[in-house]
C-alpha positions in Angstrom: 16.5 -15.3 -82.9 14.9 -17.2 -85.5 16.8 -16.8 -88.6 16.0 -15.4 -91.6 18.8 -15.6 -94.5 17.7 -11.9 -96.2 18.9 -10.3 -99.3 20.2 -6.8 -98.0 18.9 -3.9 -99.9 21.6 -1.6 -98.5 24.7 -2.1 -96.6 26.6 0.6 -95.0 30.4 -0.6 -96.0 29.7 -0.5 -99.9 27.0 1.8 -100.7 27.0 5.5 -100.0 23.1 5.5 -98.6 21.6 8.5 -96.1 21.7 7.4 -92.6 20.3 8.8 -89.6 22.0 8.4 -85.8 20.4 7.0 -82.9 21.1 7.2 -79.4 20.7 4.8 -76.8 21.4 5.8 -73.1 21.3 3.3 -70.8 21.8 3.9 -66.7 21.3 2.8 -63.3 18.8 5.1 -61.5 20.4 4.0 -57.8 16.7 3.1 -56.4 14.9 6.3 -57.9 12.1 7.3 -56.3 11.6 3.7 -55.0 9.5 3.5 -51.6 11.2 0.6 -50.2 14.5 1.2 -51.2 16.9 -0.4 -48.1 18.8 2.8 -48.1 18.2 6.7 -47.8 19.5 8.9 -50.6 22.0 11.6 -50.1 20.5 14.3 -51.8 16.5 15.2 -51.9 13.7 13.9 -54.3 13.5 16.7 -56.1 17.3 17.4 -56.4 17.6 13.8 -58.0 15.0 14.4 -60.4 17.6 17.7 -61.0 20.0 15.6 -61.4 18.7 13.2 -64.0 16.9 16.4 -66.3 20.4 17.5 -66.3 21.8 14.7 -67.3 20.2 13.0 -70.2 19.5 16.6 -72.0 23.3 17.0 -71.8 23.5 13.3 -73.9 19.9 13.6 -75.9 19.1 9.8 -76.3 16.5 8.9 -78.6 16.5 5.5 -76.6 16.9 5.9 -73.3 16.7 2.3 -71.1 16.6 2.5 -66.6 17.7 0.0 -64.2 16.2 0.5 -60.6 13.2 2.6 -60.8 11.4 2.1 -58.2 8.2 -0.6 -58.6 5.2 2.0 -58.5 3.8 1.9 -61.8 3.3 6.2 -61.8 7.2 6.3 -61.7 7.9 5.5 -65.3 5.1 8.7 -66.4 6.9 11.0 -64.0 10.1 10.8 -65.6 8.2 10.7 -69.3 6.6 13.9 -68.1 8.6 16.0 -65.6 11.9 15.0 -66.6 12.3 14.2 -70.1 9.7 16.1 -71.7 10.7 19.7 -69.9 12.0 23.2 -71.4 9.4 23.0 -74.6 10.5 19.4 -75.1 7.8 17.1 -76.2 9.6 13.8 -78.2 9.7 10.9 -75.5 6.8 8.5 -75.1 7.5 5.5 -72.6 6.8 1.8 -72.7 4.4 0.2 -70.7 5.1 -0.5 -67.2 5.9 -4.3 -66.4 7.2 -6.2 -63.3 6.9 -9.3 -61.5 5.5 -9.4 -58.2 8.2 -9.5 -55.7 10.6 -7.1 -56.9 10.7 -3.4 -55.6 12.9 -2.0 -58.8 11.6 -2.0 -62.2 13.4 -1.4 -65.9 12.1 1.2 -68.7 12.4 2.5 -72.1 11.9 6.0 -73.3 12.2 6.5 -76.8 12.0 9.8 -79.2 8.6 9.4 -81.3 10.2 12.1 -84.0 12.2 9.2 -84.8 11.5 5.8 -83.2 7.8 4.2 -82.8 7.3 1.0 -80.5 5.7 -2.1 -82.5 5.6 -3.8 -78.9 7.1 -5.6 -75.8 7.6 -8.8 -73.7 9.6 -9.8 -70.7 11.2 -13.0 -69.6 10.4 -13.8 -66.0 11.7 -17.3 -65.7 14.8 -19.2 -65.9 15.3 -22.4 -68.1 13.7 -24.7 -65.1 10.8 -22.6 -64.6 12.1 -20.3 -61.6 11.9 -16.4 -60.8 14.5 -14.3 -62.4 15.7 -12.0 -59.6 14.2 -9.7 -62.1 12.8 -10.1 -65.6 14.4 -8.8 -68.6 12.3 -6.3 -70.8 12.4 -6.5 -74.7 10.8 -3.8 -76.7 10.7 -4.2 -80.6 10.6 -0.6 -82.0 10.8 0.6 -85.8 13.1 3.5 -87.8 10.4 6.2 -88.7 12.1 6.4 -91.8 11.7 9.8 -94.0 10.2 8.1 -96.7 7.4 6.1 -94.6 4.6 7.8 -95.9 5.5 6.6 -99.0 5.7 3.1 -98.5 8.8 2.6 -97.8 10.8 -0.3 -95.6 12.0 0.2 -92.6 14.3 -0.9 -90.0 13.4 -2.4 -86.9 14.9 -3.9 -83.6 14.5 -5.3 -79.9 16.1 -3.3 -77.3 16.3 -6.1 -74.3 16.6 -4.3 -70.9 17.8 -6.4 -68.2 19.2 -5.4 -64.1 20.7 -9.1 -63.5 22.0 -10.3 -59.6 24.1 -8.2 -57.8 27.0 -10.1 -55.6 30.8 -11.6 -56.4 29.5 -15.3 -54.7 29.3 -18.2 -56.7 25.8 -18.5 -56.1 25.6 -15.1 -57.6 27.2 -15.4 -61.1 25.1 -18.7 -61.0 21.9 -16.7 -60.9 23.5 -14.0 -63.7 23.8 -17.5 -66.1 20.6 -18.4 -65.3 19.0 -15.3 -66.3 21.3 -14.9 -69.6 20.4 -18.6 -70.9 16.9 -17.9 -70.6 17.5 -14.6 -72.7 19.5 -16.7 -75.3 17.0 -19.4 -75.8 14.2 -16.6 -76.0 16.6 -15.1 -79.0 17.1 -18.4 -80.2 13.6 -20.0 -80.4 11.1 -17.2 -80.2 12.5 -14.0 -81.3 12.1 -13.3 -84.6 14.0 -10.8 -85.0 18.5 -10.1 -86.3 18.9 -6.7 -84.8 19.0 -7.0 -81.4 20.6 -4.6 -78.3 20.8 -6.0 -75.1 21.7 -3.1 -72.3 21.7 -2.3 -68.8 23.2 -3.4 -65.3 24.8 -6.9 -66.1 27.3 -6.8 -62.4 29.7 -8.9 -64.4 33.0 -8.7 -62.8 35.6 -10.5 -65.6 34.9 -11.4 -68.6 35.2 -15.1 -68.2 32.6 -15.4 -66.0 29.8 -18.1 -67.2 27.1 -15.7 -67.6 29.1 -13.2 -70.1 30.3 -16.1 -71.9 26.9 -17.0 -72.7 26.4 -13.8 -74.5 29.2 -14.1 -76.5 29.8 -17.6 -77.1 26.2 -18.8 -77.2 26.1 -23.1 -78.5 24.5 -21.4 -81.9 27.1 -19.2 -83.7 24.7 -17.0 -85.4 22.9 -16.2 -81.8 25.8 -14.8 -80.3 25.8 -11.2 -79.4 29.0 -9.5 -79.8 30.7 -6.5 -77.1 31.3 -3.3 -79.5 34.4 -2.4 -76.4 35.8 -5.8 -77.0 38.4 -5.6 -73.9 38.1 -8.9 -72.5 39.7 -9.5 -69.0 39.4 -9.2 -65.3 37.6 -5.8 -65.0 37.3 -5.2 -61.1 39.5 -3.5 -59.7 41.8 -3.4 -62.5 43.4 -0.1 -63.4 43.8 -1.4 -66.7 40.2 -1.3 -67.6 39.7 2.2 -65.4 39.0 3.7 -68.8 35.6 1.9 -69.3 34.4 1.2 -65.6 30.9 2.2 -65.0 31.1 2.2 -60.9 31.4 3.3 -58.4 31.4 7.2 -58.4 32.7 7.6 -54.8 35.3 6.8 -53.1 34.0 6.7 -50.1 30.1 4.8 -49.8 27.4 6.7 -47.8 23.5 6.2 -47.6 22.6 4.1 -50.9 26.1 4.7 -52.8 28.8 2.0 -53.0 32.2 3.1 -52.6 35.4 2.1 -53.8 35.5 4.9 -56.6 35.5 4.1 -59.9 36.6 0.1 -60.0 34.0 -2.2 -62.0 32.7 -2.5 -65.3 28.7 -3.4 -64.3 27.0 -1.7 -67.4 27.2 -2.9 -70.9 25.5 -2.4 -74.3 25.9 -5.9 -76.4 25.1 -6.1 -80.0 23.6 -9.3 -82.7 26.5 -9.0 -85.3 24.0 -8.1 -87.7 24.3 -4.4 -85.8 28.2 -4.8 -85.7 28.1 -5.1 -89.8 25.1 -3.3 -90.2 24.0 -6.2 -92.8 20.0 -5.4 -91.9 20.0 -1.7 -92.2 20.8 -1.0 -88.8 24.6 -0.9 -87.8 27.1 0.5 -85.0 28.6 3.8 -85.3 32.4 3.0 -84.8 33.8 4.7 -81.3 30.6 5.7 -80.3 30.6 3.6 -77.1 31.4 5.8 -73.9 30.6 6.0 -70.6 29.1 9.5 -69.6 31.8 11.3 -66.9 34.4 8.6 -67.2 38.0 10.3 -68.4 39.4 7.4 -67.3 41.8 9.2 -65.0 39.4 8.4 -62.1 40.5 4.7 -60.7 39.5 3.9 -57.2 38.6 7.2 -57.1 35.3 9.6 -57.1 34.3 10.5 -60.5 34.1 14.4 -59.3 38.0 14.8 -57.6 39.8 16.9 -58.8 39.9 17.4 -62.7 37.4 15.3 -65.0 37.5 17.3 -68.7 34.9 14.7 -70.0 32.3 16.5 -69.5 30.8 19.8 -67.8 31.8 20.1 -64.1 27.6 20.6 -63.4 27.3 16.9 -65.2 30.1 15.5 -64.0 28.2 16.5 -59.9 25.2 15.7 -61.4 26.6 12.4 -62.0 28.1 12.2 -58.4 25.1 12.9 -56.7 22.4 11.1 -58.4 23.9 7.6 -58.8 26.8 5.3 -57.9 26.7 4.1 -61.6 27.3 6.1 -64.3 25.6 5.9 -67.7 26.7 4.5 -70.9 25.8 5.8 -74.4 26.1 4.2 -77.6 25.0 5.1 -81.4 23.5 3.8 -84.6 22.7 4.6 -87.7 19.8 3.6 -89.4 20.2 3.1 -93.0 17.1 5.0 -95.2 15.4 3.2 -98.3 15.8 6.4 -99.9 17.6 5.3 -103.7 17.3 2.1 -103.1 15.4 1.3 -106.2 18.8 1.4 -108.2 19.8 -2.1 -106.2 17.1 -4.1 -106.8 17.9 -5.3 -109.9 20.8 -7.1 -109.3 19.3 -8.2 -105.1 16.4 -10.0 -107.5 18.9 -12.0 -109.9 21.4 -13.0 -107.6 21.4 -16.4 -105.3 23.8 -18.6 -103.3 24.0 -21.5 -101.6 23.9 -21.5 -97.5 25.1 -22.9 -95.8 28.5 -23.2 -97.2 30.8 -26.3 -96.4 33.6 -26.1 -99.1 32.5 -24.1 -102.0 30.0 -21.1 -102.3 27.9 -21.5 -105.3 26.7 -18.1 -107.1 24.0 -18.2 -109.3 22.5 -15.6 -111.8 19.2 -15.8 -113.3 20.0 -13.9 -116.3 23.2 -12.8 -117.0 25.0 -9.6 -116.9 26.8 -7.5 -119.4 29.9 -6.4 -117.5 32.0 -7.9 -114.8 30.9 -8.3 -111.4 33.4 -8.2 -108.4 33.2 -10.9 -105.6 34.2 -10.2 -101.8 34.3 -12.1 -99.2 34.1 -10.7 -95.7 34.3 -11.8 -92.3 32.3 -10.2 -89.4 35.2 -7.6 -88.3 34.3 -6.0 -92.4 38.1 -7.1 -93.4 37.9 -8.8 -97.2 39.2 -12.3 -96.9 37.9 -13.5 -100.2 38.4 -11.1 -103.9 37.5 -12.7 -107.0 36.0 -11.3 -110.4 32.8 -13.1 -111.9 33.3 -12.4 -116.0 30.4 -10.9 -117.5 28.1 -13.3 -119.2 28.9 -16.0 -116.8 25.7 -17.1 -114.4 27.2 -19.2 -112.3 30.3 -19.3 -110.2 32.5 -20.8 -107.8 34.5 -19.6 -104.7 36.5 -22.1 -102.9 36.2 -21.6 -99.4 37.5 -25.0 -97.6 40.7 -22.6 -96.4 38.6 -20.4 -94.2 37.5 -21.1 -90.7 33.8 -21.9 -90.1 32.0 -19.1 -88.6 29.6 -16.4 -90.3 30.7 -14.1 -93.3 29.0 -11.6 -95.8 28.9 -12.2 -99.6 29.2 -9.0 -101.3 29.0 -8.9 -105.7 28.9 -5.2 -107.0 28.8 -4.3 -110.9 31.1 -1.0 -112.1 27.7 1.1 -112.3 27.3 0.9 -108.7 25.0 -2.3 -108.4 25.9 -4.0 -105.0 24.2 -6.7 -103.0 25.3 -8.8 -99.6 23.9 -11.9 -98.7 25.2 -13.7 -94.8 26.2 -17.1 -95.0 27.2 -19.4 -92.8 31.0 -21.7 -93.3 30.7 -25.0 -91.7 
């Protein structure tokens, strides 16, 4: 991502501002309706198509992101139209179809135009040296339609990045998956110019450690990295410990085009720019939201429909059985609304500080204020390492910050009437 140091108009943890949720649904389609799939279904077209109906109007996404639909570019307006927008339903508009020209399974985005619009999409097709991704990775930059639009209003927007990286527990495998995630991070680093970013889908990451995860999360630039809202690092196949957020596979037993093994690896994920963790650019993630749609957790090695599995409807929990060996994840946001925000510009307008920061943050008022102003300090998990009070009539200040590690933090000053600004900087 190209970075740009803003002045936040509103920021979730201080300010009490309207918010609105959005959904994101991400899942694994199992070859849907793919031609050449190299397996045969268990179930019928049309019961699949069922299946999936059933499914995302039991969850409601306003984003909802596919892995493995099949490469015929009618697919993605057959779902738009005979599956989503059913039963007087009329919200979801689709991206644009894209693909390369080998592969047989595509990705998607459907989105809810009541609330969301799309600004516009790209995909990355080719690794670092210039080679074929197995698959590209899909980003789509869509906008908050924000209630006050009309009248002028800012508004919040993000990239959604869609990616199905290489199946397989070889070497050779994860070596592909790292391949494909360090040509996403030096797209985010060099040409994206964009802070709020989402990357989703079908990752087959088996632990945590593995190269290509650890790009995500520990990219070379500490203001790139994307962050894991579930944060349960470890081995995650076959680990009962973990059976609570496994995404695959939902039998126990593998037949036609479903794996088997029952419910043993953690292959879908939802990863988030740390400006979504701390909601510092009006978009931010809605604690405990993450789940995984059918998973009770109750369910290792096992299929996702024996026995008793409360976490949903028993039709959705067979829906999910039949139509795919993954399950889907779902995740929320809130998107903050401009509405009031007029009453915080004041203070946004006459603060500044320096950035980066090596041992002493500098604050800076143009003209100065009549009462006391409260400094904090935070670090990226929202906890307040820093507390000090800037006396009124004072415009400048100083915060020593050599004890702190380096890494990124949010500067937040707030005045008694309810003023409140946050700037990010970065500690080296």
């Amino acid at each position: 991502m190209q970075r740009i140091i803003l002045f936040i108009l509103v920021f979730p943890l201080f300010l009490s501002a309207q918010t609105e949720d959005i959904t994101l649904l991400s899942y694994n389609l199992m070859y849907y309706r793919a031609s050449s799939a190299p397996c045969t279904p268990n179930v019928s077209p049309s019961q699949r198509d069922q299946h999936l109906e059933d499914i995302v109007k039991f969850v409601n996404p306003d984003i909802f992101t596919v892995n493995e639909m099949g490469a015929n570019p009618s697919n993605h307006g057959f779902v738009r139209d005979f599956v989503l927008n059913t039963g007087g339903v009329t919200k979801y508009a689709s991206a644009q179809y894209s693909n390369n020209s080998f592969s047989s399974i595509t990705n998607m985005l459907y989105y809810n135009t009541e609330k969301l619009g799309l600004i516009g999409q790209s995909s990355i097709s080719k690794d670092k040296a210039g080679n074929n991704l197995v698959r590209i990775i899909d980003l789509y930059h869509l906008y908050h339609k924000d209630t006050n639009l009309s009248a002028g209003a800012d508004t919040v927007s993000f990239i959604v990045a869609v990616a199905h990286l290489k199946a397989g527990n070889s070497t050779a495998d994860a070596l592909e998956r790292l391949e494909a995630t360090e040509a996403f991070m030096e797209a985010l680093d060099q040409s994206v110019n964009q802070n709020n970013i989402i990357f989703c889908g079908d990752f087959n990451f088996y632990r945590s450690n593995e190269p290509g995860y650890q790009e995500l999360i520990n990219y070379s630039t500490v203001s790139e990295r994307l962050m894991d809202p579930l944060n349960q690092s470890g081995s995650w196949n076959n680990n009962s410990a973990y059976a609570a957020i496994h995404t695959q596979s939902t039998r126990s037993s593998g037949s036609g085009c479903f794996s088997g093994g029952g419910m043993d690896d953690r292959f879908d994920f939802f990863l988030i720019s740390d400006e979504i963790m701390n909601g510092s650019e009006g978009l931010s993630y809605k604690l405990n939201s993450y789940a995984t749609i059918g998973q009770d957790g109750n369910h290792f090695n096992q299929s996702i429909n024996s026995g008793t599995n409360s976490s949903a409807p028993s039709s959705i929990v067979n829906a999910l059985y039949n139509f795919s060996d993954h399950l889907p994840i779902m995740m929320k946001l809130q998107a903050v609304s401009n509405i009031g925000i007029e009453e915080h510009r004041s203070l946004r307008d006459n603060f500044s500080c320096n950035n980066p920061v090596k041992e002493y943050l500098q604050l800076h008022l143009k003209n100065s204020v009549s009462e006391n102003i409260e400094v904090r300090i935070l670090d990226l998990t929202g906890k307040t390492v820093c507390r000090s009070s800037w006396l009124k009539g004072s415009r400048e200040k100083t915060v020593v910050m050599d004890n702190l590690p380096t890494g990124i933090y949010l500067v937040n000053v707030s005045t008694p009437r309810g003023e409140s600004t946050t700037q990010k900087i970065i500690k080296n």
